[in-house]
N, C-alpha and C positions, 0 to 999 in steps of 0.2 A: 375450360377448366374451372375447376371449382377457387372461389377468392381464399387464401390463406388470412388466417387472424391475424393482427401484428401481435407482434411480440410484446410479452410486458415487457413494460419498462423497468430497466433497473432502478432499487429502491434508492435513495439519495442519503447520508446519513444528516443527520440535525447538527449545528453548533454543539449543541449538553455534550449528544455521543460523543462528536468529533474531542472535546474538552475530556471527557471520560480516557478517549484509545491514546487520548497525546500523555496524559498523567501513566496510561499501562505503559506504555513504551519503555517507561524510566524506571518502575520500579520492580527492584529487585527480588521482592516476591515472588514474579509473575516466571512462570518457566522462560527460558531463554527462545524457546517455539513462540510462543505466546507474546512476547516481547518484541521481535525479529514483524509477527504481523501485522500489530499495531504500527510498528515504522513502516508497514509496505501500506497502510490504511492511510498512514500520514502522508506519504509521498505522493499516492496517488492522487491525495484531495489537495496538497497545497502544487504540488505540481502538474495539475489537471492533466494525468497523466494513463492512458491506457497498462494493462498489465505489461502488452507485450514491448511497448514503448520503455517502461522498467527494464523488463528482463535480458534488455540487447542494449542497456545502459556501458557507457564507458567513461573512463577518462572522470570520476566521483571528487568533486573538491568540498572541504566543508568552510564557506569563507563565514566571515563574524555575524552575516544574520542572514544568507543562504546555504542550500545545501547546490549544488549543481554539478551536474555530466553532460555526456550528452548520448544521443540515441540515432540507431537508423529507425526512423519511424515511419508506420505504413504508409508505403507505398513510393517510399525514398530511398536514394541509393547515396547519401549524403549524412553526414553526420549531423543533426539539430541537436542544437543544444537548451538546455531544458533548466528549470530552477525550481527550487520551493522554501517557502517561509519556514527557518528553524525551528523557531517560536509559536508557530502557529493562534491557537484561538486561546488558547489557555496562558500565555506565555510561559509554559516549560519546553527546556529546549529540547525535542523528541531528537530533534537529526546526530547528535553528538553520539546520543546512546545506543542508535540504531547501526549507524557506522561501525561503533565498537565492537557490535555483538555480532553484527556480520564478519569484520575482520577476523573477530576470536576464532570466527567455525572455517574460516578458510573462502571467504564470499567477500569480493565478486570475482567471480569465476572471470578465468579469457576471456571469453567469447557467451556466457551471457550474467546475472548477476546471481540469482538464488540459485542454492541447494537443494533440492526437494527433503522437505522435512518425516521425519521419520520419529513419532513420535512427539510429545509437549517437547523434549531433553533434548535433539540431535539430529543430525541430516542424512541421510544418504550419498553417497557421493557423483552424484546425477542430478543435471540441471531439472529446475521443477515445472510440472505443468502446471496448464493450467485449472483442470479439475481437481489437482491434490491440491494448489492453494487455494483454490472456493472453498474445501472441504476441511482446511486449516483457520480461513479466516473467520468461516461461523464457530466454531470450534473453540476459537482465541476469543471471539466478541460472547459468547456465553460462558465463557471462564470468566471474564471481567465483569460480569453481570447482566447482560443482554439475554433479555427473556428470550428462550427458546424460539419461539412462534416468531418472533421478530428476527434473531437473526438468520434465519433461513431464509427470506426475504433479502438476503445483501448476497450481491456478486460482486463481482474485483469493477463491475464497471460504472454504479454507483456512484463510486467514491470520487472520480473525476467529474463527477456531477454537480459538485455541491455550487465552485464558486459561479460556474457560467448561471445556475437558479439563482443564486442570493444575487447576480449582477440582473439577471429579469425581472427579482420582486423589486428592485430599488429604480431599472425603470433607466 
């Protein structure tokens, strides 16, 4: 058989950006779509955290400087429980505002967390996949300013990328 490429790697996002999607999250400018991914961008990097790991989230506390649930995560039959810095790199607190905006649309579902978003405005009332949130989060990062060419380069799996690299460069 012929050898398969590997796969690119997904892209990693930087501090600046990660500082950039923690300040969207909060402000109320930004569509409530728009808003809602930047919290799923933040969760995923402070709670180095897979999509699917999110989206079968339960049991969501927001204690005074964690956000935490917990998850069955692949390839367990067990609840893990999980955490992420509220404050993240920028210190604005992203988790309070993202909580919020998910409670207002009716999130977290029973049995998994998002809504599939239907529009910048509103959700669907169907749990979301995962190629309509790829297709939401480039969407959300060049609303906020992310050159085009760039954020097509970011998938939901990046984002749990960032701390396990900045823990390799420091060594």
């Amino acid at each position: 058989g012929q050898a398969r490429e590997a796969p690119i790697k997904a892209k990693c996002p930087t501090i600046t950006l990660m500082k950039k999607i923690e300040a969207a999250c909060v402000d109320k400018a930004n569509p409530v779509v728009v808003r809602i991914m930047c919290g799923l961008m933040c969760v995923l990097t402070h709670g180095v955290l897979r999509w699917s790991d999110f989206q079968r989230s339960v049991k969501f506390f927001l204690g005074e400087d964690l956000l935490t649930a917990k998850s069955t995560m692949k390839r367990r039959d067990i609840l893990v429980p999980w955490v992420a810095a509220r404050r993240g790199f920028s210190g604005v607190d992203w988790a309070e505002q993202f909580i919020s905006d998910l409670e207002a649309y009716g999130m977290p579902g029973s049995d998994f967390v998002m809504l599939e978003p239907k529009g910048l405005e509103s959700f669907k009332n169907k749990p979301a996949s995962y190629s309509s949130i790829v297709h939401y989060l480039r969407t959300s990062l060049i609303h906020i300013g992310v050159d085009p060419k760039e954020a097509i380069a970011f998938s939901l799996h990046g984002f749990r990328q960032l701390y396990p690299t900045l823990s390799n460069q420091l060594g």
